[in-house]
C-alpha positions in Angstrom: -4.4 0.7 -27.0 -4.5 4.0 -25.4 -8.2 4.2 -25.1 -7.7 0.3 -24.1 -5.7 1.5 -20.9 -8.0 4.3 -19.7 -9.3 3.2 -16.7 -8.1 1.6 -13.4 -9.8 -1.5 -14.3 -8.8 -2.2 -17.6 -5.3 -1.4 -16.2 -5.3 -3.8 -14.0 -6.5 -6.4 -16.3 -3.4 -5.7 -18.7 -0.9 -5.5 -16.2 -1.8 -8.9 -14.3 -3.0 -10.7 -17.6 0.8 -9.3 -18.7 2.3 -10.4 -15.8 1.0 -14.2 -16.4 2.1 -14.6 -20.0 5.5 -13.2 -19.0 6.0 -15.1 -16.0 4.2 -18.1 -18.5 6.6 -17.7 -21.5 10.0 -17.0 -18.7 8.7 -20.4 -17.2 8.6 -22.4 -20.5 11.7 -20.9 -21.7 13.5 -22.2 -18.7 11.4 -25.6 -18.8 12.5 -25.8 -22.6 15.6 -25.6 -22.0 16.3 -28.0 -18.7 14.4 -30.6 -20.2 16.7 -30.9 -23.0 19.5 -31.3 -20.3 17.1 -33.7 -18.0 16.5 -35.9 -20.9 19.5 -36.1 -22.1 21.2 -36.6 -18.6 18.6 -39.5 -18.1 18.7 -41.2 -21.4 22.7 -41.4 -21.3 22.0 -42.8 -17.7 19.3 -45.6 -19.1 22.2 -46.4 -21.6 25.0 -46.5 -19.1 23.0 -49.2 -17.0 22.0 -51.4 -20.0 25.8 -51.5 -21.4 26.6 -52.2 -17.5 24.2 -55.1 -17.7 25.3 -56.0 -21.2 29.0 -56.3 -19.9 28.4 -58.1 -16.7 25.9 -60.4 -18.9 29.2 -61.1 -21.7 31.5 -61.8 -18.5 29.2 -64.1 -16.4 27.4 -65.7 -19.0 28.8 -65.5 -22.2 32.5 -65.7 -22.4 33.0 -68.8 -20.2 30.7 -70.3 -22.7 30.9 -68.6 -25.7 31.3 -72.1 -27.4 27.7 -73.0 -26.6 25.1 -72.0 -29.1 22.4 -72.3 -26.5 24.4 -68.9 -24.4 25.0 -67.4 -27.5 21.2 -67.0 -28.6 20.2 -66.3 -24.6 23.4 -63.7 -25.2 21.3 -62.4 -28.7 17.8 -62.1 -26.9 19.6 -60.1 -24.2 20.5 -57.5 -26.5 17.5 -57.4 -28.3 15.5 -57.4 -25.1 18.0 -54.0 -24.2 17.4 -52.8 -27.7 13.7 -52.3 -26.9 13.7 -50.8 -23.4 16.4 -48.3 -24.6 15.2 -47.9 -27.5 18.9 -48.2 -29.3 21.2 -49.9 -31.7 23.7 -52.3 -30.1 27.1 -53.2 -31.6 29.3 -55.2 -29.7 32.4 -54.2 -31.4 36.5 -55.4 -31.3 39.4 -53.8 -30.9 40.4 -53.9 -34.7 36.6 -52.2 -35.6 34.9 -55.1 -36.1 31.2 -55.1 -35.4 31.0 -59.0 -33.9 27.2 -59.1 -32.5 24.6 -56.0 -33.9 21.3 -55.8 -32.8 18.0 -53.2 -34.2 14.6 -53.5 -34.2 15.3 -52.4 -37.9 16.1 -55.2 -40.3 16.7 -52.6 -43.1 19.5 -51.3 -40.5 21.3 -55.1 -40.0 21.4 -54.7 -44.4 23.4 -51.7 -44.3 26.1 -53.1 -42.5 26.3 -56.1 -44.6 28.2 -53.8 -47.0 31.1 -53.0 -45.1 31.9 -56.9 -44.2 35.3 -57.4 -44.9 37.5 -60.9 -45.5 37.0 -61.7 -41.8 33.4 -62.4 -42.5 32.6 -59.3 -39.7 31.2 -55.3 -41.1 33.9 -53.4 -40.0 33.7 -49.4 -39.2 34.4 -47.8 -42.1 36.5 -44.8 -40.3 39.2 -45.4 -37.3 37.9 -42.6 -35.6 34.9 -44.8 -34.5 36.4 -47.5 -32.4 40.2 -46.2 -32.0 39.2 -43.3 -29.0 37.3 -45.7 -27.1 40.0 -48.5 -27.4 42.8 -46.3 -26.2 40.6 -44.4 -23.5 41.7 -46.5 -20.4 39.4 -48.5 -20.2 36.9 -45.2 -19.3 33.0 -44.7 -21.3 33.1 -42.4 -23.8 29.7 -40.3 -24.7 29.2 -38.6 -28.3 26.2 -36.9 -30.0 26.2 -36.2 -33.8 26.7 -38.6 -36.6 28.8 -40.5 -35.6 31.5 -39.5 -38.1 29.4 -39.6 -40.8 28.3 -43.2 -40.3 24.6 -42.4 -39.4 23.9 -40.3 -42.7 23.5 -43.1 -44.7 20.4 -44.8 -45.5 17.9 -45.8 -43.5 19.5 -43.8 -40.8 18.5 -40.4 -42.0 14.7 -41.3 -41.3 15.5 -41.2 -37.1 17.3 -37.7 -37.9 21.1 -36.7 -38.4 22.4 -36.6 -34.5 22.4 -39.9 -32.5 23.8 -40.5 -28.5 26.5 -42.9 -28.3 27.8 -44.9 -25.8 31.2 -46.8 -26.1 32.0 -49.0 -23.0 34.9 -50.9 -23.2 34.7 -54.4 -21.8 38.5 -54.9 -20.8 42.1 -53.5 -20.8 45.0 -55.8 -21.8 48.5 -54.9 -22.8 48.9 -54.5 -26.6 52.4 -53.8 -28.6 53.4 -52.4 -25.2 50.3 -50.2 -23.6 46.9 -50.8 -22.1 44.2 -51.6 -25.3 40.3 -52.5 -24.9 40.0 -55.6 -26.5 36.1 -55.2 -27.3 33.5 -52.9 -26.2 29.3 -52.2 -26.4 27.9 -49.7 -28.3 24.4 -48.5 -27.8 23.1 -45.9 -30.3 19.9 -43.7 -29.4 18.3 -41.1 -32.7 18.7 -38.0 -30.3 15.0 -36.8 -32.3 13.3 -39.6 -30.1 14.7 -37.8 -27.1 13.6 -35.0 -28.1 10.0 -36.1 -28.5 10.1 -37.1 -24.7 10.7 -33.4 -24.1 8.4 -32.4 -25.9 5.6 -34.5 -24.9 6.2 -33.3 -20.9 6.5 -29.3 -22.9 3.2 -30.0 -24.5 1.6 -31.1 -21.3 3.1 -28.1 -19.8 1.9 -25.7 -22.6 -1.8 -27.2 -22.1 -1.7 -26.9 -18.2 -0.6 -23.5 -18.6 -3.0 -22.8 -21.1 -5.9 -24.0 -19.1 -4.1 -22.2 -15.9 -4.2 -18.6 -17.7 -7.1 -18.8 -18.6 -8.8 -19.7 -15.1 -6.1 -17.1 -13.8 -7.8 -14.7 -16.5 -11.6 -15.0 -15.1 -10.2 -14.3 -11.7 -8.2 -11.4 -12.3 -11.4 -10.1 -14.4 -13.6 -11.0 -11.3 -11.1 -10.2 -8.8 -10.4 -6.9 -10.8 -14.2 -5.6 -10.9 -14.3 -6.2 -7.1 -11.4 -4.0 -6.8 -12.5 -1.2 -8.9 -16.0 -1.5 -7.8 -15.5 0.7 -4.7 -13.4 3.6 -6.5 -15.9 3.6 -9.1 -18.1 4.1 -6.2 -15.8 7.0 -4.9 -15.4 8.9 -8.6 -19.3 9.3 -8.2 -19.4 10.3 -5.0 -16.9 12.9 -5.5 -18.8 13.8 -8.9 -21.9 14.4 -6.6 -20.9 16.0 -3.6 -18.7 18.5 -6.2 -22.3 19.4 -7.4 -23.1 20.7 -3.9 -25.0 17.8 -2.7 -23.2 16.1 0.8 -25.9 13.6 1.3 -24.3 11.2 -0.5 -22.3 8.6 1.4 -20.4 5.7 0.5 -21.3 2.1 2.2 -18.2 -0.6 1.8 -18.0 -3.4 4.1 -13.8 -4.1 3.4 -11.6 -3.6 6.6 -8.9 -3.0 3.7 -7.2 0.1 2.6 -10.3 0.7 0.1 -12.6 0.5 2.9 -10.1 2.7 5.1 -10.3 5.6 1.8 -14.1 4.7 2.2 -14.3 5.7 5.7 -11.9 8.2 5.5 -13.6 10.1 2.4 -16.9 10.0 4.3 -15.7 11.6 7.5 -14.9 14.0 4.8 -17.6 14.8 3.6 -19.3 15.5 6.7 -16.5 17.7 7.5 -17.3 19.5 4.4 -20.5 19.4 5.1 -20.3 20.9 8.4 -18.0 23.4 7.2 -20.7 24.0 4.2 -22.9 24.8 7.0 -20.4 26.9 8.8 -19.6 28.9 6.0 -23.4 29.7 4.8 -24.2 30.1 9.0 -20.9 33.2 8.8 -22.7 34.6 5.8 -26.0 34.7 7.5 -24.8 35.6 10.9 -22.4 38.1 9.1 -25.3 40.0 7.2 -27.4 39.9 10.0 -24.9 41.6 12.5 -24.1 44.3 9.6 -27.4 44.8 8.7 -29.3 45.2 11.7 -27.1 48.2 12.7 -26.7 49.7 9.5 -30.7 49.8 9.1 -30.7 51.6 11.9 -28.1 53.9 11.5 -29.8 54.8 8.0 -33.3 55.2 9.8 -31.7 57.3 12.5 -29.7 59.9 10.1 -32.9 59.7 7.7 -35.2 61.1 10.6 -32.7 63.4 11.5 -32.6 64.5 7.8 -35.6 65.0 6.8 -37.0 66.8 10.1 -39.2 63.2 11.6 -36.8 63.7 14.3 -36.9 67.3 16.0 -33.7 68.4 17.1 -34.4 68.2 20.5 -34.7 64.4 20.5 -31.2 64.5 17.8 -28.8 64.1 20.5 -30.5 61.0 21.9 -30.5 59.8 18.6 -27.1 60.3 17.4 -25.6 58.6 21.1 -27.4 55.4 19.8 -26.0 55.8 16.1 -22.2 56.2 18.1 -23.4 53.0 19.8 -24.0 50.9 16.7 -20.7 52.2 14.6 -18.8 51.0 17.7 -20.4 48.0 17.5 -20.0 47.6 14.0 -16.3 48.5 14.7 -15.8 45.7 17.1 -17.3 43.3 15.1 -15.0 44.1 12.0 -12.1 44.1 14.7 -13.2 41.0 15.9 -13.6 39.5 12.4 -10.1 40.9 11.5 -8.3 39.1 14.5 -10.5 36.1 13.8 -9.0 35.6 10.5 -5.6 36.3 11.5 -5.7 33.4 14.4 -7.1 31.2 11.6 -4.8 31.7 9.2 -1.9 31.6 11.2 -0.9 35.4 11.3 -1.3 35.6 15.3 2.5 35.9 16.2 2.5 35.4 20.1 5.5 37.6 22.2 5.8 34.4 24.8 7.2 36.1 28.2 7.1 35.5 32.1 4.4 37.6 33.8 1.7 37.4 36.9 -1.3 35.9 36.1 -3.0 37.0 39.2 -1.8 40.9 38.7 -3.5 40.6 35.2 -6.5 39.1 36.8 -6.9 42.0 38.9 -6.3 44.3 36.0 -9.0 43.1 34.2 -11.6 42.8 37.1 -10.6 47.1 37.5 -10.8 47.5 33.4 -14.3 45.8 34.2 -15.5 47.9 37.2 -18.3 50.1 35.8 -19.9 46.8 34.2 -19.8 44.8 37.5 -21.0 47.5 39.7 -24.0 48.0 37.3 -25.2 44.4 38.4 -23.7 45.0 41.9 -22.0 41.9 41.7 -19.4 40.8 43.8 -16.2 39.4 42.8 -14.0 36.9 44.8 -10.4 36.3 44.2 -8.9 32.6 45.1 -5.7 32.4 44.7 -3.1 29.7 45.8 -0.5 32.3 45.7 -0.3 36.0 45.4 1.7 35.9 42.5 1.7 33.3 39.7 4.0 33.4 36.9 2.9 31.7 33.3 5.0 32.1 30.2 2.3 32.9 27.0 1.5 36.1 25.6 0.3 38.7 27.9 -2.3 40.9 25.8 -4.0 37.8 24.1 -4.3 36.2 27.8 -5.5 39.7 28.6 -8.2 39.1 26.0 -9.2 36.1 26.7 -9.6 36.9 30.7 -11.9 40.3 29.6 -13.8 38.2 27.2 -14.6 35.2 30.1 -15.3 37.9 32.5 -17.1 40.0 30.5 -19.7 36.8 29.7 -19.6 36.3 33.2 -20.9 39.5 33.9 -23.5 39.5 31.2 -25.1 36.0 32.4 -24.7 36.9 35.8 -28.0 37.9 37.9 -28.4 41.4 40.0 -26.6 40.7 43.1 -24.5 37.8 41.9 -21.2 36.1 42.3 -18.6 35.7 40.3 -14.8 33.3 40.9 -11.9 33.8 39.8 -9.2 30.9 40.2 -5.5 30.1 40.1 -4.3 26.7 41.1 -0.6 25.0 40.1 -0.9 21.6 39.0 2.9 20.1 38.0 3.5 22.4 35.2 0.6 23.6 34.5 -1.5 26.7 36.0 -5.5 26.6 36.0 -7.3 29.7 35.7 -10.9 29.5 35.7 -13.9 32.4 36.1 -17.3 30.9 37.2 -20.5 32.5 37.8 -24.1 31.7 39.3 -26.1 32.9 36.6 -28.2 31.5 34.0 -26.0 28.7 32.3 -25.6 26.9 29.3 -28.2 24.1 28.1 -26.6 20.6 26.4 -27.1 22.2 23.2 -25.7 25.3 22.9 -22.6 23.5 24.7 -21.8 21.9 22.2 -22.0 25.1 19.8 -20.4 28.2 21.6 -17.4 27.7 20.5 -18.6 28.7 16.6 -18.4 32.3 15.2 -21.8 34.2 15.6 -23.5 31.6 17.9 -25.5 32.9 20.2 -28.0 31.3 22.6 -31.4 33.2 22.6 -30.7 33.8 26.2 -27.9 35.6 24.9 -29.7 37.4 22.7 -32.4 38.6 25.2 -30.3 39.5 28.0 -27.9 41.6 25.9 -27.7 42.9 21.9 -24.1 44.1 22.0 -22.1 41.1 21.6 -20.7 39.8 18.4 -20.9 36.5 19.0 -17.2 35.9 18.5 -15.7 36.4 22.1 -15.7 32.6 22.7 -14.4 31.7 19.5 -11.8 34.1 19.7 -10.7 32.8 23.2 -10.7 29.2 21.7 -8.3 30.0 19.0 -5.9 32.1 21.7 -5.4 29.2 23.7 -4.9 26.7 20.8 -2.3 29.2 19.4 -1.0 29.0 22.9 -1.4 24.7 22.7 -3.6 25.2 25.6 -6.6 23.6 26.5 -10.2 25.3 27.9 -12.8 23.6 30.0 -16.5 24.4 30.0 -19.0 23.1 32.9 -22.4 24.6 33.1 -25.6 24.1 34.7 -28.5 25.9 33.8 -30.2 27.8 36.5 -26.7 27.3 38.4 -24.6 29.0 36.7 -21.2 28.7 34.0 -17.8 27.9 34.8 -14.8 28.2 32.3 -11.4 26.7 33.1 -8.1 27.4 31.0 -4.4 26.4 31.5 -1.1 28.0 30.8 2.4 26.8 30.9 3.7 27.2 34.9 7.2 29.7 34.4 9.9 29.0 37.2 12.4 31.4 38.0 15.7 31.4 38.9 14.6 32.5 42.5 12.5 29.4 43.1 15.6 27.2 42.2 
C-alpha cells in the first residue's frame, strides 16, 4: 500500500476513489435507514385510508341494510377488493372479540381461525389484549407492529415472517356499563417482511445506480487525474534536466490555471537561472581576465628586471607601470569587496541632511587634474545654491566621482560636460551629461552588469574595472532610488539619479 501511494497521481486516485465509496456507503446508510421510516409511514397511511373507506362503506352501505344478502356480498367483495390493493388481512371485529367478517387472499389463513369459534358461531381472539385497547381507546386508531400478542406465530402465519403492522379503527363509541365503548372496529393486518421488500427493491436500484455511478466517476477521476499530473510530471523532468546544467529546456502548458501559472512561473525561472548562469561564468571570465592581464605583466616586468633584459636605466620606468597595475589590481579587489557587501546586504547607509550641490563641487575639484588633461569645461546648473537631500553622503560621493569620472573618460578634447540639480515635489534630480561618444542600444541594455565594458571603453581607456556603473546601481537601490540613462551615440551620454528632498526647519 505504501509503494501503492507513491506518487501524486496514484494519490489522487485513492483519495477521490475514497472519497466516493465513503460519501457512497454514508449515503446508503442514511437511505437504509429513511426508507424503513418512508415505508412504514406510507404503508400505515395506505391502511388508514382503506379502513376509512371500509368504515364509511359499513355506515352508508352496509348497516342500513345489513339484512340484505345482496349488500352483504357487495360489503364481502369490498374487503376483498381492499385486501388486494393493501396487500392485508381484514377482520371486522366486535366489542366482545369477535372476528364477525375476515377476509385473506389465503384460504389456509380463513382455516386457522376456524379453531377458535366459540358457541356464538363467531372465532373469537384468543387473548383480551387484542381487541380490549382498541375498544376502550376513545374511539382513536391504534397502530402496533410485532405479533400481535402471539397471534401471528401460528401456522401459516410464520411463512410472511414474525412482525406484522396493525391497524385497529374503531367504527363507533356508545356508552357501555357507564363509559364510552367501541362497539366494533376494522382491522387490517400487513407481514411487515413485504414492507420491507419495497425498501429493498428502491435500495437495490440505488445500490446499482451507484454502482454504475462509481464506476463512471472512477474513469473520470483516472482521466481527470492523468490530466492533472501530466504537467507536474512534465515539471519533475524539467527540474531533473535543467539540475544537470542544461537551461534549454522549457515547459509548454496551455492551462490559464494555477498549474499553468507554476508553468509560467518555473520558466521565467529558468531563464533567470540561466541568465544568472551566464552572469556567473561572464564574472569568472571577466574576473580572470582583469587579474591576469596585470599580473602577466607585473611578472614580465620584475622578470626583466631580474634577470638583467631590462638595464637599470629603463628600471624606474618599469617599476611606475608595475605601481600602476597593483593599484589597479587594488581597486578592482576594493571594488569587488564593496560589490559584494551591497549585494549581500552589508552596506549600512549613515542617512543625514547635507548639500548636494557643495558635494557636486567637491567632486568636480577631487576631479581637476583628469578634466584639465582633456581641457574640458564643466558647467554647473543649479536651481539653487544649496540643495539639501537626506541619503548617505560618502556612497552619493561615490556615485557622483564614478558618473563624472565616465564622463570624463567618454568625453572628447575640448568637451563639455553638465551637471544638474532640479526639485521636483520631494524629489531632487541630479544628472551629469556629456557630448562625447555615447552608448549604442546594446551595450544600454548591459552597463549596468559587473565587468561590462563596451569596446569603445576598452579602446579609449584600460584602467577601469568595469564595475563603476554597477556599483552606482546598487548605491541608489540601497538608497530606493532610481537612475536614468539617455544616450546617443556620436551625441553624447546623460545619467540622471534622484534622492529624497530634506526640508528644514528654516524653510517651515
Amino acid at each position: 500500500m505504501a509503494r501503492f501511494k507513491k506518487t501524486i497521481f496514484q494519490k489522487l486516485v485513492v483519495v477521490f476513489i475514497g472519497l466516493l465509496v465513503l460519501s457512497y456507503v454514508v449515503t446508503g446508510g442514511f437511505l437504509y435507514y429513511f426508507l424503513n421510516g418512508f415505508v412504514t409511514k406510507q404503508e400505515t397511511e395506505t391502511l388508514v385510508e382503506s379502513a376509512e373507506n371500509i368504515r364509511d362503506f359499513f355506515y352508508k352501505y352496509y348497516l342500513p341494510n345489513k339484512n340484505n344478502k345482496l349488500v352483504q356480498e357487495i360489503f364481502r367483495q369490498t374487503l376483498e377488493m381492499y385486501s388486494v390493493s393493501s396487500n392485508s388481512i381484514i377482520w371486522i371485529v366486535d366489542y366482545t372479540g369477535h372476528i364477525l367478517i375476515s377476509v385473506s387472499n389465503d384460504d389456509q389463513i380463513n382455516n386457522v381461525l376456524k379453531q377458535y369459534i366459540d358457541d356464538s358461531g363467531y372465532p373469537k381472539l384468543p387473548d383480551i389484549r387484542q381487541y380490549i385497547r382498541v375498544m376502550n381507546n376513545g374511539g382513536k386508531i391504534r397502530t402496533e407492529t410485532g405479533n400481535f400478542f402471539g397471534f401471528f406465530n401460528n401456522e401459516p402465519f410464520k411463512k410472511y415472517g414474525s412482525s406484522w403492522l396493525t391497524i385497529q379503527m374503531p367504527f363507533d363509541v356508545i356508552p357501555i356499563n357507564g363509559r364510552e365503548q367501541t362497539i366494533a372496529a376494522v382491522y387490517l393486518h400487513t407481514p411487515v417482511p413485504a414492507i420491507q421488500k419495497v425498501r429493498t427493491s428502491v435500495f437495490s436500484l440505488f445500490l446499482i445506480s451507484g454502482g454504475v455511478a462509481i464506476s463512471l466517476a472512477i474513469i473520470l477521476v483516472y482521466i481527470f487525474s492523468i490530466r492533472f499530473t501530466r504537467p507536474l510530471k512534465q515539471i519533475n523532468n524539467a527540474a531533473k534536466i535543467i539540475a544537470g546544467g542544461d537551461f534549454q529546456k522549457r515547459l509548454v502548458v496551455s492551462s490559464q490555471d494555477e498549474i499553468g501559472q507554476l508553468a509560467e512561473s518555473f520558466n521565467n525561472m529558468v531563464e533567470d537561472l540561466q541568465r544568472l548562469e551566464e552572469l556567473r561564468r561572464g564574472f569568472i571570465a571577466n574576473v580572470s581576465h582583469e587579474l591576469r592581464t596585470p599580473m602577466t605583466s607585473i611578472r614580465g616586468f620584475i622578470e626583466g628586471i631580474l634577470d638583467g633584459t631590462i638595464p637599470p636605466e629603463k628600471q624606474r620606468g618599469y617599476l611606475t607601470i608595475v605601481r600602476d597595475e597593483t593599484n589597479r589590481l587594488n581597486r578592482l579587489v576594493n571594488d569587488l569587496l564593496d560589490l559584494a557587501r551591497m549585494e549581500s546586504g552589508e552596506l549600512t547607509l549613515s542617512m543625514k541632511p547635507f548639500d548636494i550641490n557643495e558635494l557636486i563641487r567637491i567632486c568636480v575639484i577631487k576631479l581637476e587634474t583628469l578634466i584639465t588633461s582633456k581641457n574640458l569645461q564643466i558647467e554647473a546648473n543649479f536651481d539653487v545654491d544649496s540643495m539639501m537631500v537626506l541619503a548617505d553622503k560618502d556612497s552619493i560621493e561615490r556615485v557622483i566621482i564614478n558618473l563624472l569620472h565616465n564622463a570624463v573618460k567618454f568625453s572628447n578634447e575640448n568637451g563639455k560636460i553638465i551637471v544638474e540639480t532640479a526639485k521636483n515635489k520631494e524629489k531632487v534630480f541630479i544628472s551629469v551629461k556629456d557630448n562625447g561618444i555615447g552608448i549604442d542600444s546594446d551595450d544600454k541594455k548591459r552597463i549596468w552588469d559587473r565587468f561590462y565594458k563596451s569596446d569603445k571603453s576598452r579602446g579609449k581607456d584600460k584602467t577601469g574595472t568595469g564595475l563603476g556603473l554597477a556599483i552606482v546601481k546598487n548605491i541608489l537601490t540601497e538608497h530606493k532610488q532610481d537612475i536614468l540613462l539617455e544616450s546617443d551615440v556620436g551625441k553624447g551620454t546623460k545619467f540622471t539619479f534622484t534622492l529624497d528632498y530634506y526640508k528644514s526647519h528654516i524653510e517651515d
